[in-house]
Each structure stands twice: as C-alpha cells, then as structure tokens.
DRENSETOR-512303 format. One record per residue (C-alpha): x, y, z; residue in one letter. Coordinates in Angstrom, 2 decimals. Each point is the difference from the previous one (the first is absolute). Layout:
N
((X Y Z) A),
...
***
This chain:
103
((23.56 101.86 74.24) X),
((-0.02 -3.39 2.18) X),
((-0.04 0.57 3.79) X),
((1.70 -3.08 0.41) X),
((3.23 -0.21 1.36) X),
((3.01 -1.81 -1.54) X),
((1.11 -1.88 3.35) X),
((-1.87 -2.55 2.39) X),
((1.14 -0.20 3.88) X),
((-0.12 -3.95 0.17) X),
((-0.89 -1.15 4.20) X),
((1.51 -3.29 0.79) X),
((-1.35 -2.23 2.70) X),
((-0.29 -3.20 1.22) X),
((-1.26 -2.56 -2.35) X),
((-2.01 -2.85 1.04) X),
((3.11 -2.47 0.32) X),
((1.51 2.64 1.67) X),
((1.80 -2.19 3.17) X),
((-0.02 2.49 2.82) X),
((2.09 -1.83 2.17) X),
((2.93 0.68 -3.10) X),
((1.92 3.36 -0.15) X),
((-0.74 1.55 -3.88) X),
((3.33 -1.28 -1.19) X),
((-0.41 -4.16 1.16) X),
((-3.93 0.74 -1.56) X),
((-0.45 -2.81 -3.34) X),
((0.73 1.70 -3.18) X),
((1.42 3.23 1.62) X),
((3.23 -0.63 -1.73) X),
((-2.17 -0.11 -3.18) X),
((-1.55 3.64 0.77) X),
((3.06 1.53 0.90) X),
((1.46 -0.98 -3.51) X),
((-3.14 0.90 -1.24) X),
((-0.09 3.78 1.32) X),
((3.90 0.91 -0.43) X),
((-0.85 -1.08 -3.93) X),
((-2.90 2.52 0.31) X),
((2.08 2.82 1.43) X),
((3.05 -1.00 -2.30) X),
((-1.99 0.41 -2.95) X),
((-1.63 3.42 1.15) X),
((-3.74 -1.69 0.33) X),
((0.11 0.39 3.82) X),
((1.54 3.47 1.18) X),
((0.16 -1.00 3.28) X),
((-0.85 -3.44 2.46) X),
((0.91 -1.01 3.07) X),
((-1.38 -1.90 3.52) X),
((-1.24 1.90 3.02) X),
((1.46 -2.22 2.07) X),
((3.33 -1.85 0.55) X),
((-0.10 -2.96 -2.31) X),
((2.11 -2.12 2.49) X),
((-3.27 0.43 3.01) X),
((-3.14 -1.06 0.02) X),
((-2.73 2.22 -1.40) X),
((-2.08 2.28 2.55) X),
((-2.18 1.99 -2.50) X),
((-2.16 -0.90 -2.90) X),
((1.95 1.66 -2.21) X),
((3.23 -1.58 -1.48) X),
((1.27 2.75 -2.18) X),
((-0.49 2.30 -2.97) X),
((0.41 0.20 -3.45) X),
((-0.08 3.28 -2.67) X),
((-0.85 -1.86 -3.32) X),
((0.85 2.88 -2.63) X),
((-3.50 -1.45 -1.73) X),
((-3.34 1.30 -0.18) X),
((-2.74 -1.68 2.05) X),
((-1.12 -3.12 -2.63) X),
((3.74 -1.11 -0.69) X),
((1.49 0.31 3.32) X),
((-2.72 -2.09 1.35) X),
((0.33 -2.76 -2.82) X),
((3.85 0.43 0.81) X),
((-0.50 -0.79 3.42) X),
((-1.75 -3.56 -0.21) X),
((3.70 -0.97 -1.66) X),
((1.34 -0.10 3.01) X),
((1.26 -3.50 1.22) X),
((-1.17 0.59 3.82) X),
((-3.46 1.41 -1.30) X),
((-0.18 -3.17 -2.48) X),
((1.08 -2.30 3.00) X),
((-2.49 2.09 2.66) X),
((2.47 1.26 2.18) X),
((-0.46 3.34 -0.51) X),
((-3.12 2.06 -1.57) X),
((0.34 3.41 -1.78) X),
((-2.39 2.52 -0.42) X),
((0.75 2.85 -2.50) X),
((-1.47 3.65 0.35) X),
((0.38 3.14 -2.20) X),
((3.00 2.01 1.04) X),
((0.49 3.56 -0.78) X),
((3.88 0.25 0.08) X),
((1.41 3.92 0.92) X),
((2.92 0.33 -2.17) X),
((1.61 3.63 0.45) X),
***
C-alpha cells in the first residue's frame, strides 16, 4: 500500500518580480494565473484555490493564496512551474503532501 496521498496543498507567495507597491490583481501576469487556476479548478485538477487577501489591496503577508492540486506530490509540483506568474517570477509555489479528509 503507498502512504502517499493523492492531493498536494500548493502555498503561493510572492515571487521575485513580485511589485509590492501593486495590489495582487494590477501584479504582471496575474491575469495570466487567474486564467490559469479557474482552468485548473474547471477541469477538476485543483479542488479548491483562492487568495488570502483582497486582490484589489496591497499584500501584507507572505502568503498570496492556496491551491488543492488533486495530484500526488511529483505531478502537482511539475504542474505548478506551468504557471505564467511562476514562469514570469511573480509568484513562487511550493507543493507539500496533503492528506485530504473526505467523509
């Protein structure tokens, strides 16, 4: 039996190019992500995403939001690095194991 689960929790955070003075929404290639994630969730390959913050203020945290890839560990984090804000540094990803209760 493998231990490993079937879903990755996906943390989103600033990027490199990340332009703090920008609220997420006005950030480059955020239209790009946002297209990006509703295709994931459309398709069933994300089961959930979303911000922690409003997307229309500036960012307080380091974290920009969350993503529940419906992949194990190896293809969710391959899946990730499509991203157009990852590709253009704005944001960064990093993908964990996620063991998903499901009643």
């Amino acid at each position: 039996m493998d231990d490993a689960p079937a879903t990755s929790l996906v943390l989103v955070r600033p990027g490199p190019a990340w332009d703090h003075a920008r609220p997420l929404a006005a950030q480059r290639n955020a239209a790009a992500h946002l297209a990006w994630v509703r295709g994931h969730v459309a398709a069933g390959t994300a089961l959930t995403a979303g911000p922690v913050c409003r997307h229309d203020q500036r960012l307080t945290t380091d974290l920009v939001g969350v993503i529940v890839l419906a992949l194990p560990l190896a293809e969710a984090t391959t899946l990730a690095q499509t991203d157009p804000a990852v590709a253009g540094g704005q944001l960064r990803m990093s993908v964990h194991p996620y063991f998903r209760v499901v009643a």
